[in-house]
Every structure is written in C-alpha cells, then in structure tokens.
ZAMARGU-4260 file (C-alpha; in steps of 0.2 Angstrom, whole numbers, plus 5000, padded with zeros to 4 digits):
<rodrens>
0) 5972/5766/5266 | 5985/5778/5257 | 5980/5783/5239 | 5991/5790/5226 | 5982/5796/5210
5) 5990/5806/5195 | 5988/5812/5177 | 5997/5815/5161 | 6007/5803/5150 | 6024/5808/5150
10) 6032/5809/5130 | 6017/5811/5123 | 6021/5831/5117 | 6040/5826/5113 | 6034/5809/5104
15) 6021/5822/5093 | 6035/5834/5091 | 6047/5817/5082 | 6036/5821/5067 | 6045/5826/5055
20) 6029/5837/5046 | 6023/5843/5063 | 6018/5862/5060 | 6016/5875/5075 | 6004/5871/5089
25) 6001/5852/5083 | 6012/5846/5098 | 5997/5848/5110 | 5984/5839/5098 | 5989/5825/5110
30) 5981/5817/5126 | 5990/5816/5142 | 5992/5835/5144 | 5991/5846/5163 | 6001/5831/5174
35) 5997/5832/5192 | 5996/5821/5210 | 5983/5819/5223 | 5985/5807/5238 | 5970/5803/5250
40) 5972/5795/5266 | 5958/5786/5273 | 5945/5792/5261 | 5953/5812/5264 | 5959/5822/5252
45) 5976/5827/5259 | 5985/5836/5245 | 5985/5840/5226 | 5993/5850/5215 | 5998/5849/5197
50) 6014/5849/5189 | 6016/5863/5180 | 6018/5873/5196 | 6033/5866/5199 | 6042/5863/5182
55) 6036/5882/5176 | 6030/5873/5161 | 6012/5878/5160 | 6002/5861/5155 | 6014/5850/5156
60) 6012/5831/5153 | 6029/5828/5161 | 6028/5813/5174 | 6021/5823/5187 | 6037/5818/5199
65) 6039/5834/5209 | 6019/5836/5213 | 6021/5815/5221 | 6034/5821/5229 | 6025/5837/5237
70) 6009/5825/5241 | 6022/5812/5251 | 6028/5826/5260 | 6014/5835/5264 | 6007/5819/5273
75) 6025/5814/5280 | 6025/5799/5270 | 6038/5789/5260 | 6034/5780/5240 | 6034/5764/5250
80) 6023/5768/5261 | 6009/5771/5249 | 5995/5758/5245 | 5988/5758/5228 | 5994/5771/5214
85) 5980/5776/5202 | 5981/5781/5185 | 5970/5791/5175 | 5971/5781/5158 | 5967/5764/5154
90) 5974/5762/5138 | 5973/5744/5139 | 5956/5743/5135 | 5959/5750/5119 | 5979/5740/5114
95) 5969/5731/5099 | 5967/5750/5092 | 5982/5757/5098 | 5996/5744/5099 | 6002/5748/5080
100) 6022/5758/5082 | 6029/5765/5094 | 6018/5777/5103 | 6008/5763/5112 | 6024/5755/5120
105) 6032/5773/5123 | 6017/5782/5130 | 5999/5775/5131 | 6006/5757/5137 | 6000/5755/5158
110) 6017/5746/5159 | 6027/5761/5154 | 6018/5770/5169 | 6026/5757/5182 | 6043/5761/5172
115) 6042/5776/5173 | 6040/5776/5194 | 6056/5767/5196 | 6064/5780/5183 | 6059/5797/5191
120) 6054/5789/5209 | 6068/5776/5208 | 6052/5765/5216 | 6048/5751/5212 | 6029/5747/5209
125) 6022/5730/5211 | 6009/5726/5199 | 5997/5723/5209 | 5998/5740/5215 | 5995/5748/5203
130) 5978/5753/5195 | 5974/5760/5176 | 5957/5770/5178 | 5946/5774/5161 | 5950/5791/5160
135) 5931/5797/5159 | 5927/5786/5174 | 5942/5796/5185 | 5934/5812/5179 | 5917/5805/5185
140) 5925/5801/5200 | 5932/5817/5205 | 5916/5826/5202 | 5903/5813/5212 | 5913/5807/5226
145) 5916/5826/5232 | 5899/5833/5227 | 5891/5827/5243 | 5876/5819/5230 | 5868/5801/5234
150) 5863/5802/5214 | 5867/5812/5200 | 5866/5811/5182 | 5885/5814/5176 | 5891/5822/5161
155) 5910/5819/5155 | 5915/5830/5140 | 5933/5834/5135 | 5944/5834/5119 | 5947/5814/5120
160) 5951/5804/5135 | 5959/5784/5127 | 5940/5785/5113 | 5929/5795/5122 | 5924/5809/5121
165) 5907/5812/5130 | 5900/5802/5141 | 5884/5801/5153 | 5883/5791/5168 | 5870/5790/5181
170) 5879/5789/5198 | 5870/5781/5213 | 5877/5773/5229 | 5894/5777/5224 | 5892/5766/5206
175) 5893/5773/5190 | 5882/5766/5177 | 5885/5771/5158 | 5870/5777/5151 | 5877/5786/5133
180) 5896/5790/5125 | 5901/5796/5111 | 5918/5792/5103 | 5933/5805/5097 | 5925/5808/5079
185) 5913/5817/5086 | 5920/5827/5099 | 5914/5843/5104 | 5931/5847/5114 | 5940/5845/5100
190) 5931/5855/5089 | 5931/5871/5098 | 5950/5866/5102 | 5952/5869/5083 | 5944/5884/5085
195) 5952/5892/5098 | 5968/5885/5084 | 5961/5894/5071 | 5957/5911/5077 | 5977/5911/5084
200) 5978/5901/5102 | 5985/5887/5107 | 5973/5871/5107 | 5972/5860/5124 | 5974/5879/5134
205) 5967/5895/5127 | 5949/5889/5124 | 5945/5902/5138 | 5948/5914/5128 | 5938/5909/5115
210) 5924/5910/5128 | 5928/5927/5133 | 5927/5933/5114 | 5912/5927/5111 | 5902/5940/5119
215) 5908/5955/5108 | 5903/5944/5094 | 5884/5941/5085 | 5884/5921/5081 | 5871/5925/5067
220) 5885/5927/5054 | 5893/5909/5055 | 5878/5900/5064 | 5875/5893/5044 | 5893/5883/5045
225) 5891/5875/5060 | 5874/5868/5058 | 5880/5862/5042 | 5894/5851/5053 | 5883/5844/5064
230) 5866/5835/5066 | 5856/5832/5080 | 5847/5814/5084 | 5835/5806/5091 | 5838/5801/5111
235) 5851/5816/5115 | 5862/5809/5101 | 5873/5820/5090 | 5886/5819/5077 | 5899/5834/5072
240) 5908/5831/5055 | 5927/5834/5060 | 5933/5823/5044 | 5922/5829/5029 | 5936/5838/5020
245) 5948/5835/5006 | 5964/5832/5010 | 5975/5823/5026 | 5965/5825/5041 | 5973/5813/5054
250) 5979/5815/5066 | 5979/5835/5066 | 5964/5839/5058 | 5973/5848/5043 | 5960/5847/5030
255) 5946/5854/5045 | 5959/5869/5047 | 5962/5873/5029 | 5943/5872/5026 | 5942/5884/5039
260) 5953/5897/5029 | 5950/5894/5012 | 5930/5892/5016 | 5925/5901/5028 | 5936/5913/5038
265) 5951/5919/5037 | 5965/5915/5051 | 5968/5930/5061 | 5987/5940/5059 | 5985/5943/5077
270) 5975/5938/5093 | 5979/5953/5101 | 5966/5966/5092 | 5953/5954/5082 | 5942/5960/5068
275) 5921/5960/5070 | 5921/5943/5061 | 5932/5933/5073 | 5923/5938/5086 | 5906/5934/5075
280) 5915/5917/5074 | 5919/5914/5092 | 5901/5918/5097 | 5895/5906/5083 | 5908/5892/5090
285) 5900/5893/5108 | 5884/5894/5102 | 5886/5877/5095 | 5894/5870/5109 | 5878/5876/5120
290) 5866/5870/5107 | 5874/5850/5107 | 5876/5849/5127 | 5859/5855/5131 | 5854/5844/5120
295) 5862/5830/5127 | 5859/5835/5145 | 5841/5840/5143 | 5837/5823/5135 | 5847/5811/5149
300) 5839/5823/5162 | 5822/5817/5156 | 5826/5799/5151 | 5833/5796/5171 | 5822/5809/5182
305) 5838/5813/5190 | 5838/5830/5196 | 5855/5834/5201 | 5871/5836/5188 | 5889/5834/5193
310) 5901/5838/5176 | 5919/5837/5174 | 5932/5837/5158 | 5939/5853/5149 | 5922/5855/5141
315) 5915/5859/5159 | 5925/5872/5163 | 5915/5882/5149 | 5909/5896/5163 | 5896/5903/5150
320) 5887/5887/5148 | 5886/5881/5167 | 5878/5899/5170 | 5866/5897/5156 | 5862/5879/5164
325) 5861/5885/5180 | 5849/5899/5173 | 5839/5886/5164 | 5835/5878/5181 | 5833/5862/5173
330) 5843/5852/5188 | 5839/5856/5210 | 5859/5857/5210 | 5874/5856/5199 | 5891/5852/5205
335) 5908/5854/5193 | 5923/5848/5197 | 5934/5864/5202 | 5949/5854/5194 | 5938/5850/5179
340) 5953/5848/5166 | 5965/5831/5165 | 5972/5838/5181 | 5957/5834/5191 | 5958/5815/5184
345) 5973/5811/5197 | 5959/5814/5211 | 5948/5808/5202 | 5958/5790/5198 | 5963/5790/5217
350) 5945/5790/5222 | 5940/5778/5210 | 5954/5767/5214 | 5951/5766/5234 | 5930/5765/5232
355) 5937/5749/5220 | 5946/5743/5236 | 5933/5745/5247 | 5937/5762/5256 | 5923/5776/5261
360) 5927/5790/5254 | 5925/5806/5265 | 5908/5816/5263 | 5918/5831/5269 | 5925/5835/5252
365) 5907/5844/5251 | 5908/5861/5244 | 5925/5862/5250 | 5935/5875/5243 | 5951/5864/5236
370) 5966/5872/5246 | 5975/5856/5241 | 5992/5864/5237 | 6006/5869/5246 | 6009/5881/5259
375) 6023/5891/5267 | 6026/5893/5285 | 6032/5912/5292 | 6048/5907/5295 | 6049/5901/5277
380) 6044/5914/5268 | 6053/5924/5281 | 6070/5917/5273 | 6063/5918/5254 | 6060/5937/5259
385) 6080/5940/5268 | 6086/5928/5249 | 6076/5937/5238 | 6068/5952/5243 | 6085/5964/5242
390) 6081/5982/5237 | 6061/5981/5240 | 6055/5988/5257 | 6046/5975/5269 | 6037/5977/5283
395) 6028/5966/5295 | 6012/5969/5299 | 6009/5958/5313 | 5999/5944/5306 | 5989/5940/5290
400) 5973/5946/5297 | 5982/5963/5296 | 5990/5963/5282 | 5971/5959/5274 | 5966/5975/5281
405) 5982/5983/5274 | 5981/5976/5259 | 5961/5983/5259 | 5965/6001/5259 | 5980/6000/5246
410) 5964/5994/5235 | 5953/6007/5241 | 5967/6019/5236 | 5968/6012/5216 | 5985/5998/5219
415) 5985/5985/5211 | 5992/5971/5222 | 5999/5952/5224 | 5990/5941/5237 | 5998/5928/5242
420) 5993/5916/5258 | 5990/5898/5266 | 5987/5884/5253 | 5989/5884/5233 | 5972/5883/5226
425) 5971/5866/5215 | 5964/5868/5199 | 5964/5881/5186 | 5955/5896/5196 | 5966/5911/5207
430) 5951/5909/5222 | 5959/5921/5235 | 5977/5913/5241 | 5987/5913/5225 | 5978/5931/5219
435) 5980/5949/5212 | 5968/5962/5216 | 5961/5976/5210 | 5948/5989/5212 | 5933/5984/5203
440) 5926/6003/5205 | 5940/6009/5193 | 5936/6014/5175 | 5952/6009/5168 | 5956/5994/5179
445) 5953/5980/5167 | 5965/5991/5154 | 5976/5992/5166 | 5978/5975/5172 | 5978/5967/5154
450) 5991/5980/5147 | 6004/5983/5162 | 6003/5967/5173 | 5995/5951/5166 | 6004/5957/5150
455) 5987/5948/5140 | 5973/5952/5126 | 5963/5966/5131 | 5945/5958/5126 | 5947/5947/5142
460) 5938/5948/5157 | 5942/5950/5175 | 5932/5940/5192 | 5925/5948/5205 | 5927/5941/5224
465) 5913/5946/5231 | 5908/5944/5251 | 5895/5928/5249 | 5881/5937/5260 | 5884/5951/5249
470) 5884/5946/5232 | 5863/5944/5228 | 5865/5966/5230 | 5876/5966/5215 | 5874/5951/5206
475) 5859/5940/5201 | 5861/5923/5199 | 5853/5905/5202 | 5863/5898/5222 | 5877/5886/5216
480) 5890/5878/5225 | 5898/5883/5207 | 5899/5903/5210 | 5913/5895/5227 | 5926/5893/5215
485) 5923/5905/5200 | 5913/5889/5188 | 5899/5900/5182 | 5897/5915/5174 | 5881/5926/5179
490) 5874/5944/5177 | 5878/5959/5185 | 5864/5969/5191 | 5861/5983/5178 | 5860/5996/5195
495) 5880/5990/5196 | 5887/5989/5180 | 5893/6008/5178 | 5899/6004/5198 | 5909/5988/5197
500) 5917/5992/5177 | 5933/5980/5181 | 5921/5966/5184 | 5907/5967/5170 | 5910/5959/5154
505) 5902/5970/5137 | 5886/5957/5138 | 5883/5963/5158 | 5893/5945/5164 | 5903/5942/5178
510) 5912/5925/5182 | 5909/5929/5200 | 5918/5921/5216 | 5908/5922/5232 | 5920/5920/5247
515) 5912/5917/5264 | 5921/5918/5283 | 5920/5897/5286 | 5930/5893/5270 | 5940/5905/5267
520) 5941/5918/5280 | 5957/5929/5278 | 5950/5934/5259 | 5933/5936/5266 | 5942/5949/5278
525) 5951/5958/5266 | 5935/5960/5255 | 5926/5965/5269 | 5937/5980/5276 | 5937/5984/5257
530) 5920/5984/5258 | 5918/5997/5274 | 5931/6010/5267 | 5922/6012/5249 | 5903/6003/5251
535) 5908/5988/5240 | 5912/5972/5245 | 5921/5964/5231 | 5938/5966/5222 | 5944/5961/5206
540) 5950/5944/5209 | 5962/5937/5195 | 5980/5922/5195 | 5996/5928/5202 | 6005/5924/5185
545) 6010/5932/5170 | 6003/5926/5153 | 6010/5910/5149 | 6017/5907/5167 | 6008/5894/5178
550) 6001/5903/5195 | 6016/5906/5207 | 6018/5892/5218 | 6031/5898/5231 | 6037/5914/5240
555) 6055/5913/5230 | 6045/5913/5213 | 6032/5925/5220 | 6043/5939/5223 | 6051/5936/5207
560) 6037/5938/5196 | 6033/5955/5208 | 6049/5962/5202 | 6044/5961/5184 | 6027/5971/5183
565) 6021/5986/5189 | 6010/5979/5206 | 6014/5993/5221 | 6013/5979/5234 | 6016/5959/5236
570) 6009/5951/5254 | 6017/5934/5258 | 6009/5931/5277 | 6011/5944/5288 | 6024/5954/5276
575) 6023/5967/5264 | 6033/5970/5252 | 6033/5989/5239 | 6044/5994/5227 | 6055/6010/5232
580) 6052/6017/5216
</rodrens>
C-alpha cells in the first residue's frame, strides 16, 4: 500500500494577515504552520521532508507541493499512483465551532484540502481517498509506530492542534486509547509562545531560544507571576490563565501581552544583548513549563503503570525538560519524535492512515536516524559545482570517506567548515549530512560561529557530535535513543568543561548528539580521525543555514550560502571546495 501523509493549511498566515488590525508577528498566531510530505510504501518510511526547504520560506504553511512531489519521485511514483492521502487536521470534528466566516471554508474545511490537490497537483482526489487525521492523534502516531514500543503512555503537547492542546494516550497493540486532554485555553505551548513574543522572537519558531536563555537566568525573580496564572489539580490536571486580563484578548492574546509590559516586565529593545531580567524571566517561563508537564506526566505514569514514554508536538522538542526527565528516571525508555513539530504530523497522519486500513507498519523505523530527505548523486553535485562553484577552488578527494578525513584535520587546524553529504536529515536538527563543524576545543569557537557565520544571538548554544562509544568519557547522561538525534540536553563532565568550551552551555549542558558507525558511518568517520589528531572525539555540530534560512537542501543552494560567510571549506561528496582568499 502506498501512503502519502502531509501538514500545514495552506492561507492560514495570508488569511491572519487580511486583518486589517494585525500587528507584527501575530501572522504566526495561527495553526497549520512547518507544511511537509511523507510517503510510506508497504509500512516503510520511504521519504520526508518539509516544505520550507524547498520554497526558502522557513516555516511555511504553504501546500507542501514541492515536498509531494520530492516523495513521488523518490519512490518513482506518479499522484495516481498513490493509495490513501492523509492529512494531519480533522477539522470536521470541530465545523459546529468553527464554521462561522470565511476561514472554515478557506482554510480548516477537509474539502479545501481535496481542492487544493487538483490546484497545485492538477490531481484529482476521490473522496474516498482521502483521510482527515485528528491532528494530536497523527503526532501520536509518528512517535509510537516508529518507537519500536508494544506500550507506552503517550504525551501530545503543542501550541493547539483543531482544540487540543495536551493530550495523554496509552498506546498498546498499535491502538491509542485517550486517557486525558486539555483544550487551547489552557495551553502550555501557547503560553511560552507568548513568551518567546514578549521578550522579542517570533512565536510558532524561536521558543529554542527561550530555552537557551533560560540558563543564564535565576527563575526566583518571576516564579511569583507564574504561579499566580496557573493552578495545579487533582488527577495530573492543570489550568493556565491566558484570558484573565482587561482588554481584547482573542484571537492574539493582546490583553495577556500588554499585561506582560505594563505589569510585569518590560519588552526587550533588542534580542541580541538581554538585560539580567529577561533572562530571570526566561528561566522562570521554563520553570513553569517543567513544573506543569511533570506534573501531568508523573501522575498518568502512576495512574497506568506504563513504564515507557513516547512525546511529540512543539512542546517536546523542549531539549531541557526531556534531559530533566530522562535524569528523573521516572520511565525504562523514552522515545520523541525527531520531527516533533507540525511537520512530523505528515508521517504521523500516513502511519495512522494506513494502520486504519489495515497495513503493518515496519518495526524497522526503530531508532532509526531519519535520513528521509533528499540526496544528490556525484554526477549531480558534480554539475552544481562546474554551474556554480566559478572562482572557488575544488578538489576531489577521491570519495567521501576521504574527504571525512580531510574535513578532520581542517577541524584539527581551527576551520570552520560546511558538511554536506547523502540524505537531508528530516526534522528540525543538523544530525551530521546537512552540518557545520567546528572545533569544540576552541575558546572563542562559540563567539565565532554566532558572530561571523550563523550570523545569530550570542547567548545560544552549539551541539556536540560525539563518537557514541565515546561519549560516557565527556558526558554524563541517562542511555536514550534521544541523545541519536540531538532531543536532550545533558551535562558535561566537570573534568571536560574548560576542554570542550564550544560545546558547554554556562549551566555545564550540552544538547549532545552521539553518532555511531551502523547509522551513520561517514560522520562517525570524520569524528573519529578528529578524534586521533587532537584526543577528542567530538566536533561542534550545528545546521548548514544562516539565521532565518531553512537548512540548505541542494548542492546549488549550498555553495551559495558558502559564498556569503566566512567557512574556509564546503564538502559536497567527494569535492572540496575553499575560498582563494
């Protein structure tokens, strides 16, 4: 059976933006954001990829035409070829609610999402094709199937998917049974969202960031404001008072924000320097969000004896808390979807979608590291080079594994270099084919990266990569299939931290990566003639993009971005490429 899942609702950004009193950055106080495509044939995860790195537009909620159409091809396939199409909304559910102007009709309706494939696919798609997925079940999905689990307790949290915004399943013989949700008004997504808004980011993207100031910040100061918006309950229950305030607060939380400003601290001029109080108020903002999920957690993992935990939605791509979680050892295993965001809903609504139709999904997908995206073969990135490359100096070393050993000593020798090789990863995290590297034993490496070539805040962190049979001599964590694709933050050794500077956050973290030679083997190489020229076997490991940009998907747009910021070197296969100046 061939399965076709996607995200995103197309117009929902440019229907927000028809508001006449639509202020900056309220455009992506929508649903429907990161658009993206997954096919699965026969229960296999073929390909995946989101949208944005095709349009250049990061987060897009664009009909994800161009990512379809990379999934066909990658499986040689035609539209009409395929069986069931999944989406991950089932607005339906909810018309009663929603069906008032406009909006419904233009964007939520599941009949605008059959429209819309014989618009941009000039397809058409019989009904009976097509299938609408709850948007918390298609998260569900695409963090169970692929966990390799018989059972799990599973925990949905996100900004709002259709009402939701937590939700708690127990998932057993491929069933999902809900156990607890918890609707929009008291979402714990949107609340830090309006945070991340508040202290100058965008909402629906930079809540990252939030999480990487909130270590240079003591929660003390604001911890008073927050418990004062939210109550804990009896039976893992919890409200968060979003709506309290004087003035319009639908649908963009104005009179929350203003409250914010007028009450308790200011908004920031700047995000690029922030004063002690913003970063007070970022530690205060995670705090919270800690507090309310292990609270919720901790009670369903009582209530159903399950001891294994698989998480998905924005909410669980919260690196800080999944270490915390892990360190709590409150759960045998934890499994988080690397695609944790709306984009991971397209596999997640495909998986959904073909178990509802009969079909066993692969047990394969186990701790497999998701490669999903395209790739370019030598002879193509060959012809990008001979387009694009005019006035840089290549060389061809031969073969990848080479150029892994190349690309070693430049790091040895204090470059900074692009990495770029096989398959795009899928999902938000650079894992080691769409990278740049660093030297981790540098003093000034992390200065240097945010200032000269991610071009980004200098509070933020870099990863390390680290050889996985290596990584217990540097770092000291709980074993997690998380730390395979960068989902958890864990603690340096304090025997490393003056050694590995590029790596270690100012509380001693490190949102480490282990690489090992099965699934990955070419990174695993370069780490490890890293490793035998300095004694270190890990590198800085960050996206190859510039703040703003999504990763680079192709060789063409890689050597671009190359050009415009200071790396010394950019590897696309076998070939190097250096700046003559």
């Amino acid at each position: 059976m061939i399965v076709l899942g996607y995200s995103g609702l197309d117009a929902s950004v440019r229907h927000a933006r028809e508001d006449s009193d639509l202020r900056p950055g309220e455009e992506r106080i929508v649903q429907g954001l990161d658009s993206a495509a997954a096919l699965l044939i026969d229960g296999r995860v073929v390909a995946a990829a989101a949208e944005e790195r095709f349009s250049f537009e990061k987060h897009t909620n664009a009909f994800p035409r161009e990512s379809i159409l990379y999934c066909l091809k990658t499986a040689g396939l035609s539209p009409d070829e395929v069986d069931l199409v999944a989406h991950g909304f089932a607005f339906s559910r909810h018309a009663h609610l929603l069906s008032a102007g406009k909006r419904y009709e233009q964007v939520l309706d599941p009949q605008r999402q059959i429209e819309l494939f014989h618009d941009k696919l000039d397809l058409p798609l019989p009904v009976e094709k097509f299938f609408s997925v709850p948007h918390h079940l298609a998260h569900a999905g695409s963090c169970c199937f692929p966990s390799g689990l018989d059972e799990a307790l599973c925990v949905i949290c996100d900004g709002v998917g259709e009402i939701e915004s937590l939700s708690v399943y127990a998932f057993r013989s491929g069933g999902f049974e809900l156990l607890d949700r918890f609707l929009a008004k008291d979402s714990l997504g949107i609340l830090y969202g309006l945070v991340t808004l508040h202290l100058g980011f965008q909402f629906n993207a930079d809540e990252y960031k939030v999480m990487g100031l909130a270590p240079y910040g003591d929660p003390e100061r604001f911890r008073s404001f927050f418990d004062s918006i939210i109550e804990f309950r009896d039976h893992g229950r919890y409200s968060v008072d979003l709506t309290g305030f004087d003035g319009n607060n639908a649908p963009y939380y104005r009179g929350f924000l203003r409250h914010l400003a007028d009450t308790v601290i200011d908004r920031p001029q700047t995000s690029e320097r922030l004063p002690q109080r913003h970063c007070d108020f970022a530690a205060a903002a995670q705090e919270c969000l800690e507090k309310l999920l292990f609270h919720v957690i901790a009670h369903w993992r009582q209530r159903t004896g399950l001891r294994t935990l698989c998480m998905a939605g924005g909410v669980a791509l919260n690196c800080t808390f999944n270490g915390k979680l892990l360190d709590s050892r409150m759960f045998d295993q934890i499994y988080v979807q690397p695609a944790a965001g709306d984009d991971g809903t397209a596999l997640g609504a495909a998986m959904i979608a073909a178990r509802h139709a009969g079909e066993v999904l692969s047990p394969a997908n186990h701790r497999e590291i998701p490669f999903y995206g395209p790739s370019y073969s030598a002879e193509a990135i060959a012809a990008a080079v001979a387009r694009e490359g005019g006035g840089l100096d290549v060389a061809d070393l031969g073969s990848p594994w080479a150029a892994a050993a190349d690309a070693a000593k430049a790091l040895a020798e204090g470059e900074i270099i692009a990495w770029f090789q096989g398959r795009m990863e899928f999902g938000p995290r650079a894992l080691g084919n769409r990278s740049i590297l660093a030297n981790p034993l540098l003093p000034d490496i992390k200065d240097r990266l945010n200032a000269v070539i991610k071009l980004r805040e200098g509070f933020r962190p870099f990863a390390p990569a680290v050889a996985a049979e290596r990584a217990a001599e540097y770092f000291d964590f709980v074993p997690s299939p998380m730390f395979d694709t960068m989902l958890a933050t864990c603690h340096t050794r304090p025997e490393w931290r003056h050694r590995l500077p590029g790596v270690t956050h100012v509380d001693g973290s490190a949102r480490m990566q282990t690489v090992d030679a099965a699934r990955n083997g070419l990174f695993h190489r370069l780490i490890g003639c890293f490793g035998q020229l300095t004694g270190v076997h890990c590198v800085v490991n960050t996206s190859f993009n510039l703040r703003g940009q999504p990763v680079r998907v192709s060789p063409s747009v890689a050597i671009e971005t190359f050009r415009k910021v200071r790396l010394a070197r950019l590897y696309l296969g076998s070939l190097r490429l250096s700046k003559r100046d």
